[in-house]
C-alpha positions as CSV (number, residue, x, y, z in Angstrom):
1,X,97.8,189.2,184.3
2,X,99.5,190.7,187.3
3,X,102.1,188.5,189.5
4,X,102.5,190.7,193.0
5,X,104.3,190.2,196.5
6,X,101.7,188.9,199.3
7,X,99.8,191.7,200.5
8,X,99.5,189.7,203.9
9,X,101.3,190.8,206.7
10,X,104.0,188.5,206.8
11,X,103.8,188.4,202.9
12,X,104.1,184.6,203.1
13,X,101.4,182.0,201.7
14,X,99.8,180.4,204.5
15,X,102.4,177.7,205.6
16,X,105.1,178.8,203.9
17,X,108.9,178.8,204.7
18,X,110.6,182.2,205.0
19,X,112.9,183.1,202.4
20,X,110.9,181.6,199.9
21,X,109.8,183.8,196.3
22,X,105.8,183.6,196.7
23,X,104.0,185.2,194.5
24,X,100.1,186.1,194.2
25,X,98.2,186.2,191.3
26,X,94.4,188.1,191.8
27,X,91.7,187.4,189.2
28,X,89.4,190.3,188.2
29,X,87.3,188.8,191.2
30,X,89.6,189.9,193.6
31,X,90.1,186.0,194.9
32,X,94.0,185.7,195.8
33,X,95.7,182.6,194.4
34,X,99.5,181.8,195.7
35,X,101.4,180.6,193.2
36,X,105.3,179.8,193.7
37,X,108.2,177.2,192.3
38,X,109.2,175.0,194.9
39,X,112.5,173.4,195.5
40,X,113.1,170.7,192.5
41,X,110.8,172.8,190.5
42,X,107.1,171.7,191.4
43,X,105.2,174.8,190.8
44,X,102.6,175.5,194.0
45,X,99.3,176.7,193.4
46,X,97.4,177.4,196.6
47,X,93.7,178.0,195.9
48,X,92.2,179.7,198.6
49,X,90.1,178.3,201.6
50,X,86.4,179.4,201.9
51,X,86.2,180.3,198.0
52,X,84.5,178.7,195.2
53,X,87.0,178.6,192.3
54,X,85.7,180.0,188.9
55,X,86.7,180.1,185.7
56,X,88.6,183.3,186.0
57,X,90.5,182.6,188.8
58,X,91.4,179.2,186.9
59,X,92.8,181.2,184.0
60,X,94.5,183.7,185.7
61,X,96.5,180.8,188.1
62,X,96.7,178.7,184.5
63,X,98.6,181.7,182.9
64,X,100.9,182.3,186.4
65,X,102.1,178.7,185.8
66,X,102.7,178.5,182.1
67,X,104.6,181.7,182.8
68,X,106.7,180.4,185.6
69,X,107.3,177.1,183.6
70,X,108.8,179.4,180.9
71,X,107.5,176.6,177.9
72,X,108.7,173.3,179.8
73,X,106.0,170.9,181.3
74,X,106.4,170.6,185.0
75,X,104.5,169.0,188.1
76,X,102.1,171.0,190.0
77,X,100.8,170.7,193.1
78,X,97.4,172.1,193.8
79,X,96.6,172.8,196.9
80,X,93.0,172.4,197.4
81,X,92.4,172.5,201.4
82,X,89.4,174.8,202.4
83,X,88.2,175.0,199.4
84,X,84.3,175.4,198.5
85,X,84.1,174.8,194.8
86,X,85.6,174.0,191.8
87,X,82.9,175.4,188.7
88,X,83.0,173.7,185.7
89,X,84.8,176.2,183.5
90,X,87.6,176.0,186.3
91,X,87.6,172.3,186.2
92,X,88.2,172.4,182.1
93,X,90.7,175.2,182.7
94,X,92.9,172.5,185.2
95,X,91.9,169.5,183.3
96,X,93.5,171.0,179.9
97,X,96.9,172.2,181.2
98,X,99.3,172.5,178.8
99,X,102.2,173.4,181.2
100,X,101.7,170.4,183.9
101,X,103.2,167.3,183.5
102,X,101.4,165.6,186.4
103,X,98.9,167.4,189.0
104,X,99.1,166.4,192.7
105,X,95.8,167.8,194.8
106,X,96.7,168.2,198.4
107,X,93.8,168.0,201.1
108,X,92.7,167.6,204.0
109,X,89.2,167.0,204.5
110,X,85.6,164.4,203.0
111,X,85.4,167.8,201.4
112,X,88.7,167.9,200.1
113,X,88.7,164.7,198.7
114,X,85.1,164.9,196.8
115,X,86.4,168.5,195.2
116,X,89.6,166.4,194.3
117,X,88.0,163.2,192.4
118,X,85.5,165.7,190.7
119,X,88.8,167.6,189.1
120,X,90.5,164.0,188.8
121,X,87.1,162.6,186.8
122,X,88.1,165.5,184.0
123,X,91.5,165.0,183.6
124,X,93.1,164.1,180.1
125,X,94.9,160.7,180.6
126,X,98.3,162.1,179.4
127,X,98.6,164.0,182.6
128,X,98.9,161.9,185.8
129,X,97.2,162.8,188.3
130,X,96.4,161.9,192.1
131,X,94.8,163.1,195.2
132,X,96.8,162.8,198.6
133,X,95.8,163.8,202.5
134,X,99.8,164.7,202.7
135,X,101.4,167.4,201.3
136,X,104.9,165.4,201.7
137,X,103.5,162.3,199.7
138,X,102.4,164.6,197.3
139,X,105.6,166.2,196.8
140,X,107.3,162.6,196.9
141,X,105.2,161.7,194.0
142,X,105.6,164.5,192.0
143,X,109.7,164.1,192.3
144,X,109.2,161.2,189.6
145,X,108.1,164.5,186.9
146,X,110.4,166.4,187.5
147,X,113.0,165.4,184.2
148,X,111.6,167.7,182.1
149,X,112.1,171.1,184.3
């Protein structure tokens, strides 16, 4: 696994603040997925628009987290906006974290929402998780998971 600067031209992820530590992490597919600790220590995966989500990419974004949670169980928000896809071997892969402590999936869209509540259907009931239309509600929520970073 390979954790590299933003090869985009401002090397920020899409919506991101300047001054911030993003970091990408490419499967062997070759499908970018941003991946960053946000203030408060909420760890930011944003899975890319227009893509269906496999297994590998899964894996490769699972190991970037566990890695940036350094052996702690933190919150994660998973940015799902765009997206095309979630195959099964990627939904196992999220639902079977053993670095999250709660998942928020941010999105915008019917779209959104339907990829969302199939990931949410898989989930383990030990980790909380929850689908918002805001990334600040999201973000809000996740602050009550954050004793353990």
């Amino acid at each position: 696994m390979s954790i590299d600067a933003l090869a985009g031209p401002d090397e920020l992820i899409p919506g991101e603040a300047p001054g911030a530590a993003p970091a990408v992490v490419t499967p062997p597919a070759g499908v970018p997925i941003g991946v960053r600790v946000r203030d408060g220590g909420i760890i930011e995966v944003a899975l890319p628009a227009n893509e269906e989500i496999a297994g590998p990419e899964a894996r490769v974004a699972g190991a970037a987290v566990r890695a940036l949670a350094n052996g702690r169980r933190v919150p994660v928000l998973l940015v799902i906006t765009g997206v095309v896809g979630i195959s099964a071997e990627a939904r196992h892969v999220y639902s079977t974290s053993i670095a999250a402590s709660a998942f928020a999936l941010v999105g915008e869209s019917p779209v959104d929402r339907v990829i969302a509540h199939y990931l949410l259907r898989s989930r383990t009931e030990t980790i909380p998780a929850q689908f918002f239309l805001s990334e600040a509600e999201a973000v809000d929520w996740l602050g009550h998971y954050t004793s353990e970073y």
